[in-house]
C-alpha positions as CSV (number, residue, x, y, z in Angstrom):
1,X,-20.3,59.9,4.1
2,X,-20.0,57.5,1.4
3,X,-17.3,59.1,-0.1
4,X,-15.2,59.1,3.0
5,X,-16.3,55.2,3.3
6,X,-15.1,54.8,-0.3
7,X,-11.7,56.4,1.0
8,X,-11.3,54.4,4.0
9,X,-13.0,51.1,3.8
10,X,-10.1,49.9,1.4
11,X,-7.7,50.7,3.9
12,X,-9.1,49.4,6.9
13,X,-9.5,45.8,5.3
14,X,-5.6,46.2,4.3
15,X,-5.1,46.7,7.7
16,X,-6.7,44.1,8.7
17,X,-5.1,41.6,6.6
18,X,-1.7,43.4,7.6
19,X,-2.4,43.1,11.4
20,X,-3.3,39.6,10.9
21,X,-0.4,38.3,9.2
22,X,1.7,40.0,11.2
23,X,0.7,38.7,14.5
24,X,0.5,34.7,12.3
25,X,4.2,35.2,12.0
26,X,5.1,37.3,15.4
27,X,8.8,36.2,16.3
28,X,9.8,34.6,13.1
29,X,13.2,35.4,12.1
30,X,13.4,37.3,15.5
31,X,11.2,39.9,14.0
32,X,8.4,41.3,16.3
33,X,4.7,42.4,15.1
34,X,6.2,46.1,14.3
35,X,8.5,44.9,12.1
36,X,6.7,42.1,10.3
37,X,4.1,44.6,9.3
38,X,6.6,47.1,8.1
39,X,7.1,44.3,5.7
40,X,3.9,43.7,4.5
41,X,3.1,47.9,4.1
42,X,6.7,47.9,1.7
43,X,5.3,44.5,-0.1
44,X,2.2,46.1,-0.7
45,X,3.3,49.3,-2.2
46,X,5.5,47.0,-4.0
47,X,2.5,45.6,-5.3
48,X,0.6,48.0,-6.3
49,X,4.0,49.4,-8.1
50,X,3.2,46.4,-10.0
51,X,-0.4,46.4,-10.4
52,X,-0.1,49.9,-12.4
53,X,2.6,48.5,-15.2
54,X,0.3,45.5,-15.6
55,X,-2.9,47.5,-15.7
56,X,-0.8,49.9,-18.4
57,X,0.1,46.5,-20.6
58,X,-3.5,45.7,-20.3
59,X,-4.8,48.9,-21.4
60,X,-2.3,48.6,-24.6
61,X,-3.2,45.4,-25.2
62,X,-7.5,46.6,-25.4
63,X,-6.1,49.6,-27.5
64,X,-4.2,47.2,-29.6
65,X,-7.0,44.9,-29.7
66,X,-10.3,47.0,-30.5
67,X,-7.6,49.2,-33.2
68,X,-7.2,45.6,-35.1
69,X,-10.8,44.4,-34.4
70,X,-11.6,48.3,-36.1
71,X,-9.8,47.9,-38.9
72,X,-11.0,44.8,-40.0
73,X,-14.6,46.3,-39.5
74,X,-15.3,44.8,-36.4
75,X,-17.0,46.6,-33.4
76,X,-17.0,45.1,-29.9
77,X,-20.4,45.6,-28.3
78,X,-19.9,48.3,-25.5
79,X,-21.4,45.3,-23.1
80,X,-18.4,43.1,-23.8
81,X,-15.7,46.1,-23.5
82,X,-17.3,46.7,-19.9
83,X,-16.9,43.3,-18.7
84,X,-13.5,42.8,-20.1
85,X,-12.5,46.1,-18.5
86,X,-13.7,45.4,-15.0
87,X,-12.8,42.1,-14.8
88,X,-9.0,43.0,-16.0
89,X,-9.4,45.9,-13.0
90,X,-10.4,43.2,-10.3
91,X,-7.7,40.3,-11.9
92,X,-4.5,42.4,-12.6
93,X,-4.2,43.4,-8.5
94,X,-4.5,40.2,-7.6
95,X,-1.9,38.8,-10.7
96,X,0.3,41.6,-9.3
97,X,-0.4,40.2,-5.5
98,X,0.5,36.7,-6.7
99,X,3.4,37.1,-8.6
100,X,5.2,39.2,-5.4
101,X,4.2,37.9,-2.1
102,X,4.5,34.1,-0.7
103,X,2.0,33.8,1.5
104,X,3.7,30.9,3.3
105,X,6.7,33.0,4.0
106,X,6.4,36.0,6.9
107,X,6.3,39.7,5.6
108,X,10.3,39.8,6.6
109,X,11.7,36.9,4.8
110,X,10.0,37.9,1.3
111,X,12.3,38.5,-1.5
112,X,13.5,42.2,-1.1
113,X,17.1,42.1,-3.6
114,X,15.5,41.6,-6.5
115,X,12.4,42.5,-9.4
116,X,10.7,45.4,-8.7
117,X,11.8,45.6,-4.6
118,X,14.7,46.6,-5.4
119,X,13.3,49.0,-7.9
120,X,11.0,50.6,-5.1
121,X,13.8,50.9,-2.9
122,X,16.2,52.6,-5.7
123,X,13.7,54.7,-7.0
124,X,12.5,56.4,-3.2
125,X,15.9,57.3,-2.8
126,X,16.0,59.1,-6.1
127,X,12.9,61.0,-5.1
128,X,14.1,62.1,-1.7
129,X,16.5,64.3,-2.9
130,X,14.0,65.9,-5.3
131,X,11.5,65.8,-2.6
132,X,13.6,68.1,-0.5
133,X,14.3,70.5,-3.2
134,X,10.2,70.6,-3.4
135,X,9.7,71.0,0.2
136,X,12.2,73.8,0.9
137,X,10.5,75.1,-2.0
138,X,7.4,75.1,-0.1
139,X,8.4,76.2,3.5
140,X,11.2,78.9,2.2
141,X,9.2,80.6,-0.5
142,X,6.0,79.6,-1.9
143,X,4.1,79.3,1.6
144,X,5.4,83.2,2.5
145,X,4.3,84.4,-0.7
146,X,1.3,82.8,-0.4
147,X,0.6,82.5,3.0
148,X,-3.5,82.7,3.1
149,X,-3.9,80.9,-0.3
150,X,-5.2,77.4,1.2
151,X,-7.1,79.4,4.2
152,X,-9.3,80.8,1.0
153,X,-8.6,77.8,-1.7
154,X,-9.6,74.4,-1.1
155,X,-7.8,73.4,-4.1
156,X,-4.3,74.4,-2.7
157,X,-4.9,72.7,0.6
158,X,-5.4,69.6,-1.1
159,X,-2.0,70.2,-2.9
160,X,-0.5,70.3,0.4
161,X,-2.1,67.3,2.0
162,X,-1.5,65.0,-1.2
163,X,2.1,66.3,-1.0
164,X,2.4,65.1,2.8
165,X,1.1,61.5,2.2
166,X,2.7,61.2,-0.7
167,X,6.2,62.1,1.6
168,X,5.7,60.0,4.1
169,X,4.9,57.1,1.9
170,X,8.3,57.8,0.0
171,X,9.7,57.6,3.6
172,X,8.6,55.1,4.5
173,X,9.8,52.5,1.7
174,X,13.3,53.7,1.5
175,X,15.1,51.1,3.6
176,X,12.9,47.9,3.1
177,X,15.7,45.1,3.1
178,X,16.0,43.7,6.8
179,X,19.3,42.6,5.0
180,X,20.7,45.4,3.5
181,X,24.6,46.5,4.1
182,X,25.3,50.3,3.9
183,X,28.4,51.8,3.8
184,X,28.8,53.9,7.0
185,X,29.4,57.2,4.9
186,X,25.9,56.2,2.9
187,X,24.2,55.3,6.1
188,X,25.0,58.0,7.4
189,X,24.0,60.4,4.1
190,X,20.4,58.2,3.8
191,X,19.8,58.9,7.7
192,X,20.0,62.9,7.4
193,X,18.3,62.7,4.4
194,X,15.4,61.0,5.7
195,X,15.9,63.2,9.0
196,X,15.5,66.8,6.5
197,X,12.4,65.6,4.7
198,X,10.5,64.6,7.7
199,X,11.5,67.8,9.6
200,X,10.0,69.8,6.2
201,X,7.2,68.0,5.7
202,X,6.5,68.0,9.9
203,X,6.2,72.2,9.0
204,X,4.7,71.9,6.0
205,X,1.7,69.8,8.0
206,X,1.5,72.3,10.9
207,X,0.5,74.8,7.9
208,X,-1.8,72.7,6.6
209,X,-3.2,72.2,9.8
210,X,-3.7,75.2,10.4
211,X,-5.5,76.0,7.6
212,X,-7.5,73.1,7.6
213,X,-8.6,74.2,11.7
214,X,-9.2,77.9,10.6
215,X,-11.4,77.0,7.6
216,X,-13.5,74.5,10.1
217,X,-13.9,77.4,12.5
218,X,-14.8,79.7,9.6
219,X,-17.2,77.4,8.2
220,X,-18.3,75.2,10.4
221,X,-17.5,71.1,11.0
222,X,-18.8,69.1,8.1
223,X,-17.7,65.2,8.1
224,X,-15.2,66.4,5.2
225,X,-13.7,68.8,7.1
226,X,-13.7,66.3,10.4
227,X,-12.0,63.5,8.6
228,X,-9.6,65.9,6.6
229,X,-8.7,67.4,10.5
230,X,-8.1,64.6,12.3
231,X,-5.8,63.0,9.1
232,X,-3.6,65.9,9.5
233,X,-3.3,65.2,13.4
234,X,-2.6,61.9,12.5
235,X,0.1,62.8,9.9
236,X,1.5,65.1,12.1
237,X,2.4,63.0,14.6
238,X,3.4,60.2,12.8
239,X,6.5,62.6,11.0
240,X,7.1,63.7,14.6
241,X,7.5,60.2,16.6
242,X,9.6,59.0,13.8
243,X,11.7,62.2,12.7
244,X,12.1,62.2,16.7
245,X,12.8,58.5,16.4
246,X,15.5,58.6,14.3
247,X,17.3,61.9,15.5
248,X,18.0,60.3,18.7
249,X,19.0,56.6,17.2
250,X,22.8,57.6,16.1
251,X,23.7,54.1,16.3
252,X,24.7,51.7,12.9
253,X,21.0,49.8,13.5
254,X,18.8,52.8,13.0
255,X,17.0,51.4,9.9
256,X,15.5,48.9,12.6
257,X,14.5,51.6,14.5
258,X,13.0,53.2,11.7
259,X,11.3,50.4,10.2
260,X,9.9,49.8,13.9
261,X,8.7,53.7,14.6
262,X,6.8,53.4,11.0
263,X,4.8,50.2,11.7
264,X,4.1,51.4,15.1
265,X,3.2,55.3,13.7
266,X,0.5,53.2,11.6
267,X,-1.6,52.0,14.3
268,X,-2.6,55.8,15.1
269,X,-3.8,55.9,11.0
270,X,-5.6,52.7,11.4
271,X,-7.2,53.7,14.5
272,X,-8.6,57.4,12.7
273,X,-9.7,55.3,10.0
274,X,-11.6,53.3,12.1
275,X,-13.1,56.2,14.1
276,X,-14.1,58.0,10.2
277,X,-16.1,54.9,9.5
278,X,-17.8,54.0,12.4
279,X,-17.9,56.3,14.9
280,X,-18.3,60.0,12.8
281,X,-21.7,58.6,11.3
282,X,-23.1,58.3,15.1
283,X,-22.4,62.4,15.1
């Protein structure tokens, strides 16, 4: 259990924080509580975007640092490397956090044309079309070749799972300006596009699901296998509600729609999460 704590303690006070400052600026800007916190989940992957290329300069910088301090015979007690290390792990995320988000603005009217937004935005869109290639690489030809390989190999079936989140995450940050003017012709290509990949991905999860549900009946309902079950529920029905979403919104505002069905999809995560740290341990 600790491990799955670990895993979902940081998430559930992200929520939190999420929830809260979404329902602090309900109705600004005529933006609800679905769509304000679809602002603050693109800000925050935004962030930590950020938090890795400043935690990359800071590890060149040590490496620059202890090479010079080596060269001129100088060692750095390993007491003083450990503090400098985790205090630049606990400093950068929040330098990262400050230099992105105003906190007295709402999630919605935050900068999104600009810096390293309009870098998330670009570079999602880049991956979706590789992300398809991958995914009908998956459901047309590796999953029939190897159809039993994550029934027997645990490692595989992570593979799988890592590939969903990492899917829908893509998904979800690739229309984060409230603002944003498409052509009709590119509206209409980023629409499909999103519509292919979440219809992939909603396969590839039913196979993951059920191989995740045959290796529980096979050998037996550990808090692992629990948590790793009921995340692939979860996953599965977010892709479906918005995939379903956005098939039947045809009109010029879908991105609304979308942005709307993603914040609302989150609230069945949160809820798991909530149920993987306080209720499993009562079982």
């Amino acid at each position: 259990m600790a491990g799955l704590t670990a895993i979902h303690l940081p998430f559930i006070a992200w929520a939190a924080v999420g929830v809260g400052v979404s329902i602090g600026y309900r109705n600004v800007a005529g933006h609800g509580v679905a769509r304000q916190f679809y602002g603050f989940l693109v800000k925050s992957a935004e962030t930590i975007l950020t938090a890795g290329i400043f935690m990359l300069a800071g590890m060149i910088l040590i490496g620059l640092s202890v090479g010079i301090f080596a060269a001129l015979g100088v060692t750095i007690p390993e007491d003083v490397m450990r503090i400098v290390s985790s205090a630049g792990l606990g400093l950068l995320p929040i330098l990262a956090l400050a230099s992105l988000y105003d906190s007295s603005r709402a999630p919605t009217d935050q900068s999104w044309s600009s810096g390293l937004a309009r870098l998330l935005k670009i570079l999602t869109r880049l991956i979706l079309a590789p992300a398809l290639l991958v995914l009908a690489i998956y459901i047309f030809w590796f999953v029939p070749m190897h159809f039993w390989q994550p029934f027997r190999e645990r490692d595989v079936l992570i593979i799988y799972n890592a590939t969903i989140m990492a899917i829908i995450a893509t998904l979800a940050c690739t229309v984060p300006d409230p603002v944003e003017q498409l052509s009709a012709k590119a509206s209409r290509v980023l629409r499909y596009a999103i519509i292919a990949a979440g219809s992939l991905t909603f396969l590839l999860n039913i196979y993951a699901l059920a191989a995740v549900a045959s290796r529980t009946i096979t050998w037996g309902l550990t808090p692992n296998r629990h948590a790793v079950l009921g995340w692939n529920v979860v996953t599965l029905l977010i892709l479906g509600f918005v995939t379903l979403k956005l098939w039947r919104d045809k009109s010029e505002t879908w991105p609304d729609a979308f942005r709307e069905s993603i914040a609302i999809s989150m609230l069945l995560a949160i809820a798991w999460a909530l149920w993987v740290l306080f209720g499993l341990p009562q079982f």
